[in-house]
N, C-alpha and C positions, 0 to 999 in steps of 0.2 A: 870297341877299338876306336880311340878317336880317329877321326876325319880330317886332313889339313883340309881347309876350307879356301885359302887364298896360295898360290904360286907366282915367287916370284917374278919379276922381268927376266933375271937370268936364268930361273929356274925353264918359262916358256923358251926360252930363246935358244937352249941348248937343245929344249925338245923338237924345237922346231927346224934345227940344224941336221941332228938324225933324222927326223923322219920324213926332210924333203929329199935326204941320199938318194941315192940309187937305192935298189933291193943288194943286201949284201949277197957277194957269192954263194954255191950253194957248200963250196966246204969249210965257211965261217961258221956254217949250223952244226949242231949239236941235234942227236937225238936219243928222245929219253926213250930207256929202255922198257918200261911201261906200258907207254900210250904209244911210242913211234911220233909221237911230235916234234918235229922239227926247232928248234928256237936256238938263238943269240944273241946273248945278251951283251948291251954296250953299256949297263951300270949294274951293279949286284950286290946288296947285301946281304949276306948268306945267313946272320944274325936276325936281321930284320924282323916284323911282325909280318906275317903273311894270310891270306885269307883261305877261309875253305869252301869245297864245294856248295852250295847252299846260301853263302856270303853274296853282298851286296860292294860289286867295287867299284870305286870313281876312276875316272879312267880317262886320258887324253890318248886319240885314236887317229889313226892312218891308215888306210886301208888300197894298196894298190894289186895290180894285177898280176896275169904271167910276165906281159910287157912292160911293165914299170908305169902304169899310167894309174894316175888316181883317182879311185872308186870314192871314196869318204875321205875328207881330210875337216877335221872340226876346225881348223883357222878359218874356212871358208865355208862352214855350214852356220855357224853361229848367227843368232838372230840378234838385230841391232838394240831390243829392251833387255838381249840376255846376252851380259858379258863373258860369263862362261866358256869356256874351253874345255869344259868337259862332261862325259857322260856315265851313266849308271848301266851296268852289265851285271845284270842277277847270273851267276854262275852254277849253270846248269850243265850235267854233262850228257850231249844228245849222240855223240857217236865218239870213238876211240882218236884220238889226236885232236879235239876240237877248243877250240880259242880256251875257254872254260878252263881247261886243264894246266894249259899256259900260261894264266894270270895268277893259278893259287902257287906259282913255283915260287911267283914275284913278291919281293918285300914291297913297301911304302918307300917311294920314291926311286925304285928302279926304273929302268927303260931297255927295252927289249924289241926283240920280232921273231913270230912265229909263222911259218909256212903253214896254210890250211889246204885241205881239199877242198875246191871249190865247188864240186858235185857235193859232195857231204855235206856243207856248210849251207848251199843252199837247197837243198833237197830233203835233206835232215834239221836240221837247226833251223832254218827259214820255211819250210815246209812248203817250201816253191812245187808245183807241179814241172816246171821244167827251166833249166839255165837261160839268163838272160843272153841277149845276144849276143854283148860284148862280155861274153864270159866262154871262155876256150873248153868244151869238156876234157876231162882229164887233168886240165893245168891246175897250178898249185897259187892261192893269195897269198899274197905277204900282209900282214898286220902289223905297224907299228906301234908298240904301248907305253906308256906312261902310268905306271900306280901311283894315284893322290894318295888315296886312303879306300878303306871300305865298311860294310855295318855288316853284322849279323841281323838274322831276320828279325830277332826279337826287336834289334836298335832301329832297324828299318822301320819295321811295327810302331815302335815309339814314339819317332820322329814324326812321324806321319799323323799321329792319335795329337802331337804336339801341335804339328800346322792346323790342323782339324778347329782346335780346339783353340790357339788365337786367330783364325779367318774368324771362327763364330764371337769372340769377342768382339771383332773389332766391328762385323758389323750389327751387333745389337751397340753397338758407342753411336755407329753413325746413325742408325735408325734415330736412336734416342736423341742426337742431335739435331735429326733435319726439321722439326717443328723450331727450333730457337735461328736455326737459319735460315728460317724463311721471316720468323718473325722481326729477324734485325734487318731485314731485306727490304721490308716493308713501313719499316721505322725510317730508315735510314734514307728509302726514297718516298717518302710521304706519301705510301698508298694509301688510301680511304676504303678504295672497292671489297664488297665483300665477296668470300670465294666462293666459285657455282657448286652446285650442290655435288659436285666430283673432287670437288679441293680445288680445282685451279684458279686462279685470280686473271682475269682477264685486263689488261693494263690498260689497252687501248684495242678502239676499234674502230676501226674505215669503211663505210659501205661504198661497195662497188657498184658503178653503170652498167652490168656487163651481164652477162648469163648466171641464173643463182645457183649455186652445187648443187646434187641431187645424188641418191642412193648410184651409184654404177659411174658416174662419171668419169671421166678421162680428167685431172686437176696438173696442171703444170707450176708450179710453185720454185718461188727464189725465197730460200730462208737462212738465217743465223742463228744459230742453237749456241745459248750463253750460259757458262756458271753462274753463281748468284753475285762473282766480285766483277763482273764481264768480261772477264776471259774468256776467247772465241774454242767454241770446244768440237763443234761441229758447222760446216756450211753445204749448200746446195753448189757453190763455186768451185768447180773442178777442172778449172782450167779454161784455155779459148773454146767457146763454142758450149761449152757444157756448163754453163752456170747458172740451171733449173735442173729442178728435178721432178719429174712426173709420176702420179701416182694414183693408184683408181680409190675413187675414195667411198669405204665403205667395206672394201674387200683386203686390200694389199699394204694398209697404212706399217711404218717401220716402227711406232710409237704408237698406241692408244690415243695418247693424250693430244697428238697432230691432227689425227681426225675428231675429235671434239672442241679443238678450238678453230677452227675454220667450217663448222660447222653453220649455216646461216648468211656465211658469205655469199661473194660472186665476186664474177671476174671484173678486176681491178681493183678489191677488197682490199685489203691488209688488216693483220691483228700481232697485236702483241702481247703475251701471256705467260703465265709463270705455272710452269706445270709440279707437280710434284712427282717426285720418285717414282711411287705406285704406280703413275699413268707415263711413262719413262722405262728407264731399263730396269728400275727397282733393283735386288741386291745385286745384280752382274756388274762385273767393269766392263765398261765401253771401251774403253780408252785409258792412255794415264791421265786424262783427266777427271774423266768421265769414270770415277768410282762409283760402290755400290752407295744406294740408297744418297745419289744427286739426284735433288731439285734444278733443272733446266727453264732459261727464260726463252724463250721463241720469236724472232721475229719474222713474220712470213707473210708473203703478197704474193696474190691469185692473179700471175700470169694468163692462164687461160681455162678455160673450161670448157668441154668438147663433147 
């Protein structure tokens, strides 16, 4: 079954209109004769494609109380790298009236609310040992929905073996990559130095007056962690007041490759180095910049040593 994948402006805007309402009355609900689930619907294809139990459905959600206040509302849960508005609901059924049952009634792009038990919901279905506090026993949730779309498990399955399968492409690209950019890196800013026998190129180095590191030390360090175009991707500058960052060196390093180029220094050092991947996050993302398999340049100066 396909998936609509984008919704539009109007499409959000109307859901977002019912499901900042009020909780409608309780004798706008409807109950199926079945399950005893309460629901009412404010759009209804009765035609529609609908999913079944076992389905996989995309889903924009509202979730308020006995009192009208809201428990879940995804306009306001949404994370700022994840535009999304909406979420995935494997439709299981855990007890007799439960959300589950209410969504396969639903075509692709209805919108709905069904009354739950909130003992069952969370007792059954959530496997809570017991109701949270702002949760009334006895009282009944309202859930606002919205069907995008949904997958059978096989498509679920698929989809998955899909993502799988271009993450591991892309990064055997960038693996294969990061030797030519480091090599343009080093073309480009006429390094000569050969790299220590870990791979990292050491660019520059400062000896410090000051106390030399040693295995346990207490290291307070101010640094800039660079892409290979100098884009700032990470710093120790977090604000007034916090702009080092201390670290015992030897035992707690956040990077391999930090404790091996500050190795030899002392306080008042500085070094600047081109770490590779391997000794870096290797294939993890950091960051959105900080992909897998980046080469990171460092520059860092030994504040203090203790």
């Amino acid at each position: 079954m396909k998936v609509i994948p984008k919704l539009s402006i109007a499409t959000i805007a109307v859901f977002s209109m019912f499901a900042a309402c009020k909780n409608s009355s309780t004798s706008d609900f409807e109950t199926d004769a079945n399950t005893g689930l309460q629901y009412h619907f404010f759009k209804h294809d009765e035609k529609g494609a609908k999913p079944s139990i076992g389905d996989y459905a995309e889903v924009m959600l509202t979730l308020k109380n006995a009192n009208d206040s809201v428990i879940y509302d995804a306009h306001h849960k949404r994370r700022m790298e994840d535009s999304s508005l909406t979420m995935k609901l494997h439709l299981k059924e855990s007890f007799k009236g439960c959300l589950p049952e209410g969504v396969v009634m639903m075509s692709i792009g209805d919108s709905a609310s069904f009354k739950i038990s909130a003992d069952s919901l969370y007792l059954k279905t959530f496997q809570s040992k017991q109701l949270p506090s702002f949760i009334k026993p006895g009282s009944m949730l309202t859930f606002y929905i919205k069907l995008v779309g949904f997958e059978t498990p096989k498509q679920m399955a698929d989809e998955i073996d899909k993502k799988i399968k271009e993450r591991q492409e892309m990064l055997e690209k960038r693996k294969a990559d990061e030797k030519g950019d480091i090599d343009k890196y080093l073309a480009d800013n006429n390094v000569k130095v050969k790299p220590e026998s870990d791979g990292i190129y050491i660019l520059n180095r400062v000896k410090g007056k000051g106390k030399p590191i040693k295995a346990g030390d207490s290291v307070e360090v101010k640094y800039t962690g660079m892409l290979l175009d100098g884009a700032v991707a990470e710093t120790s500058d977090h604000g007034p007041g916090r702009t080092t960052f201390t670290l015992v060196y030897g035992k707690d390093y956040f990077i391999k490759g930090f404790d091996d180029i500050i190795t030899n220094l002392e306080e008042g050092g500085s070094v600047k180095a081109l770490i590779p991947s391997a000794l870096a996050y290797g294939e993890q993302k950091q960051s959105h910049l900080i992909l897998p398999y980046t080469p990171l340049v460092y520059d860092v100066e030994i504040i203090k040593v203790k």
